[in-house]
VEXDREN-616809 format. One record per residue: x negated, y negated, z of N, C-alpha, C in turn; residue in three letters; residue number from 1. Coordinates in nm, 2 decimals. Each point is the difference from the previous one (the first is absolute). Last residue first. Example, Ala and Ser with C-alpha at 12.3 -4.5 7.8 and 13.67 -1.06 7.14 Angstrom:
<kolkols>
n_xx,n_yy,n_zz,ca_xx,ca_yy,ca_zz,c_xx,c_yy,c_zz,resn,resi
-1.28,0.22,0.71,-0.09,-0.11,0.00,0.08,-0.11,0.08,SER,2 .
-0.03,0.57,-0.01,0.09,-0.12,0.00,-0.09,-0.12,0.00,ALA,1 .
</kolkols>
This chain:
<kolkols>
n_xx,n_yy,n_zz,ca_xx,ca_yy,ca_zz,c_xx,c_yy,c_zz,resn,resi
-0.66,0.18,0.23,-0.06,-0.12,0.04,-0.04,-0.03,0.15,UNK,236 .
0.23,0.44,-0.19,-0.18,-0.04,-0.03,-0.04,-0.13,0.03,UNK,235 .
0.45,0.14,0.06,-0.11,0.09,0.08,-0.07,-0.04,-0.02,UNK,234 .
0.30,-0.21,-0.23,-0.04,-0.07,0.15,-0.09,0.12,0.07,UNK,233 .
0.07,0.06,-0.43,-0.05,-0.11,-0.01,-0.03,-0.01,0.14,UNK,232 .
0.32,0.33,-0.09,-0.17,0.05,-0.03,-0.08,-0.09,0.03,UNK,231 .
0.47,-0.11,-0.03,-0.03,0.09,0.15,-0.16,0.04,0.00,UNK,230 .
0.16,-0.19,-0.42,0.02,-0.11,0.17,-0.01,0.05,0.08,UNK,229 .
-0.01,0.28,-0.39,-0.05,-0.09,-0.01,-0.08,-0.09,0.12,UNK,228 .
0.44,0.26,0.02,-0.14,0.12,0.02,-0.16,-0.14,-0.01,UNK,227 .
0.46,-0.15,-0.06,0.02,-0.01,0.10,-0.15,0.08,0.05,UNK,226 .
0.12,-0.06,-0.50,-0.04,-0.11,0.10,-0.06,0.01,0.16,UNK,225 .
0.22,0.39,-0.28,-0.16,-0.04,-0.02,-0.05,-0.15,0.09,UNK,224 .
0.48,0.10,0.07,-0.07,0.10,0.02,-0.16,-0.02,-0.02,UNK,223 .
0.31,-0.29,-0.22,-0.02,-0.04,0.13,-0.09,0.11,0.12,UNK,222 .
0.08,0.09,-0.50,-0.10,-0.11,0.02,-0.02,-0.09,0.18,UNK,221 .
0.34,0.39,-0.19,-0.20,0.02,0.02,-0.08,-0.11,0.03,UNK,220 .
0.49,-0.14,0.01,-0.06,0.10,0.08,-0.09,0.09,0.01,UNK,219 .
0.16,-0.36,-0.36,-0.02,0.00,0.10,-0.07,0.11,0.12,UNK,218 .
0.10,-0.01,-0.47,-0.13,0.01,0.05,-0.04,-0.05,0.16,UNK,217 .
0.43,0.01,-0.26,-0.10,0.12,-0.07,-0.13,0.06,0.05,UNK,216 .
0.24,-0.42,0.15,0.15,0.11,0.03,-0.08,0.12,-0.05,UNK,215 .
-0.23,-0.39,-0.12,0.03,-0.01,0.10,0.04,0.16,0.07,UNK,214 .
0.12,-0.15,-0.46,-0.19,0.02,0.07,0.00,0.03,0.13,UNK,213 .
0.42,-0.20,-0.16,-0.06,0.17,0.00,-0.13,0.06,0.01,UNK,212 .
0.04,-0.43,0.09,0.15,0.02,0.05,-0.05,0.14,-0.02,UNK,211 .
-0.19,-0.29,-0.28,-0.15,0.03,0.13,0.08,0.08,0.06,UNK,210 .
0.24,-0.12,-0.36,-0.08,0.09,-0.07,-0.10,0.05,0.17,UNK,209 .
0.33,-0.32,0.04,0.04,0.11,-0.02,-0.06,0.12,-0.08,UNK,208 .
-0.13,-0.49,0.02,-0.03,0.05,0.17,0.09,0.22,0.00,UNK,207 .
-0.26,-0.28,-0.45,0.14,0.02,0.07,-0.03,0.07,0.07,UNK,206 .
-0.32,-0.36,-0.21,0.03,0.15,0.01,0.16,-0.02,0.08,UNK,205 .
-0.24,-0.34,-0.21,0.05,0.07,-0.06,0.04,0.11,0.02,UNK,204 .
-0.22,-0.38,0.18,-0.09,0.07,-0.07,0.04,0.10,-0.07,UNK,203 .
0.27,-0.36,0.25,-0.07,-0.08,-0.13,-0.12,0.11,-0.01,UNK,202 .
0.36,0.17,0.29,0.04,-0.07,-0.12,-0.11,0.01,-0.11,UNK,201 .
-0.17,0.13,0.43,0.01,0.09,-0.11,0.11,-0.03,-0.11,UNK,200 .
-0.09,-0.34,0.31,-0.16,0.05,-0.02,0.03,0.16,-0.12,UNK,199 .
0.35,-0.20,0.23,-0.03,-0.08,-0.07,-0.12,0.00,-0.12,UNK,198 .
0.18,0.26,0.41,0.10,0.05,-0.12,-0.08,-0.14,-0.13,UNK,197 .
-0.16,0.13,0.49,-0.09,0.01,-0.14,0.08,-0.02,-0.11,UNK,196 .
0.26,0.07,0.41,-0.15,-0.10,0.07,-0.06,0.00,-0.17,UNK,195 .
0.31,0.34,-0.03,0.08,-0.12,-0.01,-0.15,-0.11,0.05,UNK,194 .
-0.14,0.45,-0.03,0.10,-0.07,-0.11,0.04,-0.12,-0.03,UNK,193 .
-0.17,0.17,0.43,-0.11,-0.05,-0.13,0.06,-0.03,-0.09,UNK,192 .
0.25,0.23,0.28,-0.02,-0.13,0.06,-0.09,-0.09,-0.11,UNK,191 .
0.10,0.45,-0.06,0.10,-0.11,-0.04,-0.01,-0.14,0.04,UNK,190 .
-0.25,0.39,0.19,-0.03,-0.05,-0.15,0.10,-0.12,-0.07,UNK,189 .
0.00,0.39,0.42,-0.01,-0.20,-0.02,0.00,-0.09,-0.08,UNK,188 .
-0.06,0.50,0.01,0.15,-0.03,0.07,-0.01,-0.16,0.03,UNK,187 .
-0.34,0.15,-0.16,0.04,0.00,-0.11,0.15,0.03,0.05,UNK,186 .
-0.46,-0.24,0.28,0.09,0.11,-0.01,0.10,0.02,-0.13,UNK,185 .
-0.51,-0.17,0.04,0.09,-0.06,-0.03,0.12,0.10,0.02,UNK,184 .
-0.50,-0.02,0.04,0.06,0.03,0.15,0.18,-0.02,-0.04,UNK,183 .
-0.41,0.03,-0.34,0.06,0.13,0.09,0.08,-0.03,0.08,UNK,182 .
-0.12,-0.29,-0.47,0.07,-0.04,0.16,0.04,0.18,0.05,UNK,181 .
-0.48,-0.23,-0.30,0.16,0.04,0.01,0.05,0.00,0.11,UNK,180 .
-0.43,-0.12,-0.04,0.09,-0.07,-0.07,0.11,0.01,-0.04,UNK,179 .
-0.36,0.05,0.41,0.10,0.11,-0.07,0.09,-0.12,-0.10,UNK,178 .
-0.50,0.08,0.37,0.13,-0.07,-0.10,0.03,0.05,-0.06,UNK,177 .
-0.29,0.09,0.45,0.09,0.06,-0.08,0.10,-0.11,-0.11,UNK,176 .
-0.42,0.08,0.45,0.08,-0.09,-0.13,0.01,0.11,-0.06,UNK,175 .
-0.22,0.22,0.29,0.06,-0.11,0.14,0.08,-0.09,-0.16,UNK,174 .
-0.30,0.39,-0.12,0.15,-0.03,0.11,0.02,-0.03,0.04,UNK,173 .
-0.36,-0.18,-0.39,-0.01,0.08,0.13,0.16,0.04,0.05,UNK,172 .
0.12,-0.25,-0.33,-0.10,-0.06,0.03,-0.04,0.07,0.11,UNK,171 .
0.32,0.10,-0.44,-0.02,-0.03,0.15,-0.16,-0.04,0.01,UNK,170 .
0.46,-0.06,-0.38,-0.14,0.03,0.05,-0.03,-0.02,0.13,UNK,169 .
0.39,0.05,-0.48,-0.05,-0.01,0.14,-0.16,0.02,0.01,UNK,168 .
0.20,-0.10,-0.38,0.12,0.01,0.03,-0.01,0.07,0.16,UNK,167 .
-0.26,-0.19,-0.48,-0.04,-0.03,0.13,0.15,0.00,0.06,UNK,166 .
0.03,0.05,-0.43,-0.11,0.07,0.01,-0.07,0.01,0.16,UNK,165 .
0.42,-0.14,-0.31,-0.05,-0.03,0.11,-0.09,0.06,0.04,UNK,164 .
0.26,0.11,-0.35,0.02,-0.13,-0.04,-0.08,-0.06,0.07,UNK,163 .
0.07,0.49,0.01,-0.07,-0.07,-0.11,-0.01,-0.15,0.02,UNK,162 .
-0.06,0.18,0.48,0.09,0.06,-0.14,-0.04,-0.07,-0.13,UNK,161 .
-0.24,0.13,0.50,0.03,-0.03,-0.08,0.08,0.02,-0.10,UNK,160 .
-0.30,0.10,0.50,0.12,0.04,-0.10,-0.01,-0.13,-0.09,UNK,159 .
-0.35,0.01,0.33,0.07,0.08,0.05,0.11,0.09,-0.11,UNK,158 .
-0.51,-0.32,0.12,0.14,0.00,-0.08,0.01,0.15,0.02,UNK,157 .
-0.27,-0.23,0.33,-0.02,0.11,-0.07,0.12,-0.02,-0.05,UNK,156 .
-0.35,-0.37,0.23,0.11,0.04,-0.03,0.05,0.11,-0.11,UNK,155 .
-0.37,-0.29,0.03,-0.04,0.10,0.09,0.13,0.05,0.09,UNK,154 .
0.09,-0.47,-0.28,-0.15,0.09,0.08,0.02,0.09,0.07,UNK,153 .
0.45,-0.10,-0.18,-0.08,-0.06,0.08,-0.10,0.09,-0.05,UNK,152 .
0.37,0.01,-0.40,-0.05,0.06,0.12,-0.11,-0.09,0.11,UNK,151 .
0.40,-0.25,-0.28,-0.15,0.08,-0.05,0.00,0.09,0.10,UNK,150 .
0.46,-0.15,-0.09,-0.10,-0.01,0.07,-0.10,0.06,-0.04,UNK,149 .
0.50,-0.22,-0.16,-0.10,0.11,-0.04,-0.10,-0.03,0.12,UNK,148 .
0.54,-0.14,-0.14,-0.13,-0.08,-0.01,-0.06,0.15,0.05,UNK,147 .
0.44,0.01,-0.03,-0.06,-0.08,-0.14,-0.13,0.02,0.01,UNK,146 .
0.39,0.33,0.23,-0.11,-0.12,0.04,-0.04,0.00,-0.18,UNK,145 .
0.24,0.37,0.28,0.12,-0.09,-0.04,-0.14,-0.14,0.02,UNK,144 .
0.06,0.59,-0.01,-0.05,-0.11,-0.03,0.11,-0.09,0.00,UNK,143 .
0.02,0.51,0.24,0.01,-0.12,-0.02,-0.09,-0.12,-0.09,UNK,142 .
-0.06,0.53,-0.11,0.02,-0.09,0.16,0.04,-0.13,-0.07,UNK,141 .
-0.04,0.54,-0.17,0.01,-0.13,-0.06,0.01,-0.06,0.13,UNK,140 .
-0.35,0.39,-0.04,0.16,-0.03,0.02,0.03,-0.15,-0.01,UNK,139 .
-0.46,0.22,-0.09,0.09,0.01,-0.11,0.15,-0.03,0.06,UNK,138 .
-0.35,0.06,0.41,-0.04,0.00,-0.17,0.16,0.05,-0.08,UNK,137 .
-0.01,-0.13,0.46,0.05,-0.04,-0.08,-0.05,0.03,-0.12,UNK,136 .
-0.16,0.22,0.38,0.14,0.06,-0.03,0.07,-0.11,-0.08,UNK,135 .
-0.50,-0.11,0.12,0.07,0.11,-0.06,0.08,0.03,-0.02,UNK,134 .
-0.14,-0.35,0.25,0.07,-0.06,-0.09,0.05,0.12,-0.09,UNK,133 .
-0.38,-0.04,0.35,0.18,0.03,0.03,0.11,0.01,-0.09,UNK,132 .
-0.52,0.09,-0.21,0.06,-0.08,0.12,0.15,0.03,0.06,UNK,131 .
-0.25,0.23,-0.35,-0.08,-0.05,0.10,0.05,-0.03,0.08,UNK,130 .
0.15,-0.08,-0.42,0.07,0.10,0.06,-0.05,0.09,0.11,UNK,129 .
-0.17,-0.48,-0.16,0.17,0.02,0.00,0.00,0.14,0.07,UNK,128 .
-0.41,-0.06,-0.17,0.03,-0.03,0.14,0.11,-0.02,0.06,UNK,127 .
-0.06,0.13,-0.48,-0.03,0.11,0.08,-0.03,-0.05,0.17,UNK,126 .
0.40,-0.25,-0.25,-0.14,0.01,-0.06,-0.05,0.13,0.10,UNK,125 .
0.53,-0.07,-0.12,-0.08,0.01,0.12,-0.10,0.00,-0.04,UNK,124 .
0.44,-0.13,-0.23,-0.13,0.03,-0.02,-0.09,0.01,0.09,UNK,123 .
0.57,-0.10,0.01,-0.13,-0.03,0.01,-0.11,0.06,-0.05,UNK,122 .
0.55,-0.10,-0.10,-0.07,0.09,0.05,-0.16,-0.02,0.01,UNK,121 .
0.50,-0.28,0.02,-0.09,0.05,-0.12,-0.12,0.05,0.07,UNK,120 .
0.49,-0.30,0.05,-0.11,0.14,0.03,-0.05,0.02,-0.10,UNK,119 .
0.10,-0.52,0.06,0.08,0.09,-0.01,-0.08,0.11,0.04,UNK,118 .
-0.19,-0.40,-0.19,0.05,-0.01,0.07,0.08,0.15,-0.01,UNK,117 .
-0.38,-0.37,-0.17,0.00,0.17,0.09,0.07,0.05,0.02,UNK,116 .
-0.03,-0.46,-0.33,-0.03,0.02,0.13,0.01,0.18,-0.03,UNK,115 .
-0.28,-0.47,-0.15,0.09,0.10,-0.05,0.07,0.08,0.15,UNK,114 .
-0.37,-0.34,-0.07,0.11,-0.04,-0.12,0.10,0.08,0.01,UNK,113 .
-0.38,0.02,0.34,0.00,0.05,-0.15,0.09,-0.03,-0.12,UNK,112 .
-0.26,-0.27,0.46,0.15,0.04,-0.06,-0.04,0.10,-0.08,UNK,111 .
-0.33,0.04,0.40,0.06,-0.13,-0.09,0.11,0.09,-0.06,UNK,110 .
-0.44,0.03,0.35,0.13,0.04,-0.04,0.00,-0.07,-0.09,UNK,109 .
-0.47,0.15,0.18,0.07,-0.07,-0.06,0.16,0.04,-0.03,UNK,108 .
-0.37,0.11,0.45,0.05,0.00,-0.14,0.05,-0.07,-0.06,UNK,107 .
-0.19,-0.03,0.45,-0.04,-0.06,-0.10,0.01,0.05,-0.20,UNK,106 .
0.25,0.08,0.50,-0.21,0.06,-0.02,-0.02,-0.03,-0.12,UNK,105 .
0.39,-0.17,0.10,-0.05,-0.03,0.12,-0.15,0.06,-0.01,UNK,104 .
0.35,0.11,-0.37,-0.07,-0.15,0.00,-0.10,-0.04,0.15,UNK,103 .
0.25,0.40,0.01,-0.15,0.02,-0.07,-0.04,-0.14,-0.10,UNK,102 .
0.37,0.04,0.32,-0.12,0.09,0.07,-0.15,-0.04,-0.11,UNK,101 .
0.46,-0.14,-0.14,-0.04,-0.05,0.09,-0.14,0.04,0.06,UNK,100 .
0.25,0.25,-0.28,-0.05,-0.06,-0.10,-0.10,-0.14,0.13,UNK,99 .
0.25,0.35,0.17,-0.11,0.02,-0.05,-0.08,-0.09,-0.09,UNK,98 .
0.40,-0.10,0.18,-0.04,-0.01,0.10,-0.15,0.07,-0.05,UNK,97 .
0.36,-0.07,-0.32,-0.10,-0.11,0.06,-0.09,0.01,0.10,UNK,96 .
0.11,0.47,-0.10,0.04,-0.11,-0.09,-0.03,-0.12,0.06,UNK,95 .
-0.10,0.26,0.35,0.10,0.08,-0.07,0.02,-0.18,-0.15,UNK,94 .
-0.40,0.16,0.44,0.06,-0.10,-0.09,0.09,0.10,-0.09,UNK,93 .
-0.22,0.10,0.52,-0.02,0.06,-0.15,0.14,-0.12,-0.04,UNK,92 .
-0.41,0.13,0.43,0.11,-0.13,-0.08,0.05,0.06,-0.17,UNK,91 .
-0.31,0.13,0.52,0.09,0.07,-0.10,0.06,-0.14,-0.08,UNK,90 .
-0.48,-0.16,0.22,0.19,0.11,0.13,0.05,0.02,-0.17,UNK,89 .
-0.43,-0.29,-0.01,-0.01,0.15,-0.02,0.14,0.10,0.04,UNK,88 .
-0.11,-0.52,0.02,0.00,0.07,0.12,0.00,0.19,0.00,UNK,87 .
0.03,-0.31,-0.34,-0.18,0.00,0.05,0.06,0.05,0.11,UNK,86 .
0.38,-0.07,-0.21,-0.11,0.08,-0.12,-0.15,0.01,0.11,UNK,85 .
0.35,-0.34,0.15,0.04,0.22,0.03,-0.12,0.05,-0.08,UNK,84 .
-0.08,-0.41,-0.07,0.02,0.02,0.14,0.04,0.11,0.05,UNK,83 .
0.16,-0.16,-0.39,-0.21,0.01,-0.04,-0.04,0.05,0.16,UNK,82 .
0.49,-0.06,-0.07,-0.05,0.16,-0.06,-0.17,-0.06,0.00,UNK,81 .
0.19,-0.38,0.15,0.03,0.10,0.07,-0.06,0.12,-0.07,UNK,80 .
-0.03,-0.36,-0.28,-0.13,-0.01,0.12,0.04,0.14,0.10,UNK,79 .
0.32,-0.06,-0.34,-0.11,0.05,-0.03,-0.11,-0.02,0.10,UNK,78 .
0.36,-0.14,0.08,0.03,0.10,-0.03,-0.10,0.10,-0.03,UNK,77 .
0.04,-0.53,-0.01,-0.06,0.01,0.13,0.00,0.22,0.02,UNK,76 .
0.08,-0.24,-0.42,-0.12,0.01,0.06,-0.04,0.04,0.14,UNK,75 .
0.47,0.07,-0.23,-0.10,0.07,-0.02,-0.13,-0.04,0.06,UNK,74 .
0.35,-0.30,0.04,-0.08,0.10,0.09,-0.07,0.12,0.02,UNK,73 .
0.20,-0.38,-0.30,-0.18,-0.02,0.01,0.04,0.12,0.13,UNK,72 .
0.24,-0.03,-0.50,0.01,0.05,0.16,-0.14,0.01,0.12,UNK,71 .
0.03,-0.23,-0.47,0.15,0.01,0.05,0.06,0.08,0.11,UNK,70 .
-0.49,-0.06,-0.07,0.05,-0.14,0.00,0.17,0.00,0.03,UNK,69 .
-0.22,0.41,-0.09,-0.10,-0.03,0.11,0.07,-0.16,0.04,UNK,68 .
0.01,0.40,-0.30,0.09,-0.09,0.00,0.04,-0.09,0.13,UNK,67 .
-0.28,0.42,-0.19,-0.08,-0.15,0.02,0.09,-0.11,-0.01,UNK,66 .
0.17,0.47,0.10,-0.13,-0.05,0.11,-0.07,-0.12,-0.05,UNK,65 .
0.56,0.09,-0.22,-0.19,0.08,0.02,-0.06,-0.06,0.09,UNK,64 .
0.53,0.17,0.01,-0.11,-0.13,0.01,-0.14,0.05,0.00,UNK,63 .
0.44,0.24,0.15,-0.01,-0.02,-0.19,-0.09,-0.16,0.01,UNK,62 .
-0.04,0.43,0.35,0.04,-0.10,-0.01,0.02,-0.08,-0.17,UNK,61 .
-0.17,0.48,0.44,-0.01,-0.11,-0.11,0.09,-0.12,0.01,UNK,60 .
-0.26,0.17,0.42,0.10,0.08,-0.12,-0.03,-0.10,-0.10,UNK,59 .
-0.35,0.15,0.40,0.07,-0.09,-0.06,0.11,0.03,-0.11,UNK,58 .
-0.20,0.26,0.50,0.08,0.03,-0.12,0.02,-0.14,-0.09,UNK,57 .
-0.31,0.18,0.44,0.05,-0.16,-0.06,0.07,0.14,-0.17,UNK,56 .
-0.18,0.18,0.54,0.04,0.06,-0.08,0.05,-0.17,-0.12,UNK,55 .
-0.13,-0.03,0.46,-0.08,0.17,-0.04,0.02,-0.02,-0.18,UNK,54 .
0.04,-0.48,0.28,0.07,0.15,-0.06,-0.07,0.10,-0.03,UNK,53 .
-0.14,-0.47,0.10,0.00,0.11,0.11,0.10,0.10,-0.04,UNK,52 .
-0.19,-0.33,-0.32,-0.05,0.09,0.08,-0.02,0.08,0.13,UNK,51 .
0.30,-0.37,-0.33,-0.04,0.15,0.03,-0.12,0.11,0.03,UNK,50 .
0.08,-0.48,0.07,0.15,0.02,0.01,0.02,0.17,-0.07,UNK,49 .
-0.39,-0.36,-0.01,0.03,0.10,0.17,0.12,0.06,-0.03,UNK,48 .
-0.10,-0.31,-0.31,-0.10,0.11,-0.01,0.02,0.10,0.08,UNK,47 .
0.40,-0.26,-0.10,-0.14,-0.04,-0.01,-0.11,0.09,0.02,UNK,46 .
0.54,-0.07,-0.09,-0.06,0.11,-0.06,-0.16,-0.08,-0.03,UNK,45 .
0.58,-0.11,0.22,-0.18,-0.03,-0.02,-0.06,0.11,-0.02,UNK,44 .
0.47,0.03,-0.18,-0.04,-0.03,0.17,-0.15,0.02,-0.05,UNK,43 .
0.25,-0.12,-0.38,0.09,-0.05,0.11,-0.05,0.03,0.12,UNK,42 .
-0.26,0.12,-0.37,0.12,-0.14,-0.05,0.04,-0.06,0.11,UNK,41 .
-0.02,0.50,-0.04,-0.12,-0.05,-0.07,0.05,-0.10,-0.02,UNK,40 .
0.13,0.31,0.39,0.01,-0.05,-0.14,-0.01,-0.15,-0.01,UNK,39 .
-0.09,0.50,0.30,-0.02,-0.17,-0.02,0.05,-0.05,-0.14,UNK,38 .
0.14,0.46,0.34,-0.03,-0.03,-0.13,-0.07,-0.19,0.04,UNK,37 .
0.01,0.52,0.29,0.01,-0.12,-0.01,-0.02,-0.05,-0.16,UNK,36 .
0.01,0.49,0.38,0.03,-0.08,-0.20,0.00,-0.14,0.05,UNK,35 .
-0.22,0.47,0.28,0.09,-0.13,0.02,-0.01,-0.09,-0.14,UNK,34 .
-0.13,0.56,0.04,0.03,-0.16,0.03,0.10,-0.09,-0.02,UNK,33 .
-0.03,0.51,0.02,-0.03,-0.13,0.13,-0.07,-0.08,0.00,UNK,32 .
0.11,0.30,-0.34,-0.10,0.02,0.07,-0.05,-0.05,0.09,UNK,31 .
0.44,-0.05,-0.23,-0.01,0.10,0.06,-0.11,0.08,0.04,UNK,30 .
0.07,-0.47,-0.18,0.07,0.04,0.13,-0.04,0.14,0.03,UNK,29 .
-0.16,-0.10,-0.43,-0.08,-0.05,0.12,0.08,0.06,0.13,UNK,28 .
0.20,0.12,-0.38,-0.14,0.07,0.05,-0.05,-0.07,0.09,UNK,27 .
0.34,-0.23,-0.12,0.08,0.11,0.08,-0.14,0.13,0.00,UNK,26 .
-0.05,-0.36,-0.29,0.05,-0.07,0.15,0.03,0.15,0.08,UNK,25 .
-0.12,0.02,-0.47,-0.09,-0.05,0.11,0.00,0.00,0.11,UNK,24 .
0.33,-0.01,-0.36,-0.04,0.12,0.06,-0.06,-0.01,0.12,UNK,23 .
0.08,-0.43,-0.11,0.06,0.07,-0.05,-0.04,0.12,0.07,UNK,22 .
-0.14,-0.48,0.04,-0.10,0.17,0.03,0.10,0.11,-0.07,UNK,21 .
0.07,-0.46,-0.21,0.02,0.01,0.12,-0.09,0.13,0.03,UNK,20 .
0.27,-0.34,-0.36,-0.14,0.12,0.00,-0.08,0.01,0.13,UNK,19 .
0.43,-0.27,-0.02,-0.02,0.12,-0.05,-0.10,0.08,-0.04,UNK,18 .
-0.02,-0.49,0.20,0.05,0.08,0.08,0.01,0.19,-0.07,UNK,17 .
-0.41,-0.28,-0.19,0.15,-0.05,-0.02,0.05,0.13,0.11,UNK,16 .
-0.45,-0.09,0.10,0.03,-0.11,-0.09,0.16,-0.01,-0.09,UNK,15 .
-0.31,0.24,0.46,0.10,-0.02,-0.07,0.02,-0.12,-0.12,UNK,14 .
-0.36,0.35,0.33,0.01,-0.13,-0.05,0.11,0.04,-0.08,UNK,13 .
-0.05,0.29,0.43,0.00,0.02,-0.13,0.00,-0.21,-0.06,UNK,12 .
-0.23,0.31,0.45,0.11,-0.07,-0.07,0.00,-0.02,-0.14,UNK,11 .
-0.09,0.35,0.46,0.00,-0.02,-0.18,0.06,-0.11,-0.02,UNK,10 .
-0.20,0.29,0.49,0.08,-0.09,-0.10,-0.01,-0.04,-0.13,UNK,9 .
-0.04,0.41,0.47,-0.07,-0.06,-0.13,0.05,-0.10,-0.07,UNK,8 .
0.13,0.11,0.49,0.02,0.06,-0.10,-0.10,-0.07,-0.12,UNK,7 .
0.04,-0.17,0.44,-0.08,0.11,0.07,0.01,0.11,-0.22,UNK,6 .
0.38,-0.36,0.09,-0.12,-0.02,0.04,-0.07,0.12,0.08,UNK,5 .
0.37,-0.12,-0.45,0.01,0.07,0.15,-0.14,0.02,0.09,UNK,4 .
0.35,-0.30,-0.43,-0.16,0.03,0.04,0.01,0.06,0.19,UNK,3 .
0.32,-0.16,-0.45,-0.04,0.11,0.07,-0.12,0.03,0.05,UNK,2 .
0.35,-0.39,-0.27,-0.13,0.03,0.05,0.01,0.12,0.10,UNK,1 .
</kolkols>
């Protein structure tokens, strides 16, 4: 934990130690703020528990949002982000953490049978390229998720690919969901490899196909990310 008082703060929700702020982290630090993580499960996460941050980051995770019985702290998780959400302050969802956001304003997630996984390049809609999200039209980004989000009420879809049609959305600039992973470093990537090796066994992909993905695409895609994220927190 990093938190320096009189400075701005950000905490991030955590649900596996390696999907983490990645990039992220070292944008924030270097706009003076203070980083903090919670993780999801293990330190309390009640209503109050983020709304005194400037700044709530939820990450992902390989668990859906209505899996509600085999991990009941999603509920109490969810009451939290419904509680950041009305408080109007900055909050942006990265993969579950989005898919999280927009079950809380009453979209619909769910499984799609299938998965996402690996780079693969985005589709910006005309509000897509509108928005921050511009310097990602057409470059390949992180995917790695099954399950899908409708867009919220009066929420602006953002990007899309063939298989996924709903692949971000904001809500006014203050929300921001992201079903892919911007903040993911690709000098880290390995970590994922092995944390997911199971998950990419039984869907068939080889971690050495994501390995050079990675290595091809890394460094524009950390570059565009970093512009993305820096744009966002101006406007929120």
């Amino acid at each position: 934990m990093r938190v320096d008082d009189g400075n701005p703060t950000a905490i991030a929700v955590r649900h596996v130690p390696f999907e983490d702020l990645g990039i992220f982290d070292s944008l924030l630090v270097g706009r003076g703020y203070g980083v903090s993580y919670l993780d999801a499960g293990i330190d309390p996460l009640g209503p109050e528990s983020l709304l005194s941050a400037d700044l709530v980051v939820v990450l992902g995770g390989p668990i859906g949002v209505y899996e509600t019985e085999s991990y009941p702290f999603l509920v109490d998780e969810k009451r939290a982000i419904a509680a950041r959400l009305a408080s109007g302050r900055p909050t942006l969802g990265v993969c579950l953490g989005a898919q999280l956001i927009a079950d809380v304003l009453g979209a619909d997630v769910m499984p799609t049978g299938r998965k996402e996984i690996g780079y693969a390049p985005l589709t910006l809609t005309d509000d897509g390229r509108a928005s921050v999200l511009a310097p990602l039209d057409g470059l390949p980004v992180l995917h790695w998720h099954g399950d899908q989000f409708a867009i919220p009420d009066g929420a602006a879809r953002l990007a899309e690919t063939p298989g996924f049609p709903n692949q971000a959305f904001a809500l006014g600039n203050t929300v921001l969901g992201l079903q892919f992973h911007l903040e993911a470093d690709p000098a880290q990537l390995e970590r994922w490899l092995v944390g997911h090796a199971h998950e990419l066994a039984t869907a068939g992909i080889d971690p050495r196909q994501i390995r050079e993905d990675a290595a091809t695409h890394g460094a524009a895609l950390v570059d565009a990310a970093k512009q993305v994220f820096e744009a966002w927190l101006d406007e929120a």
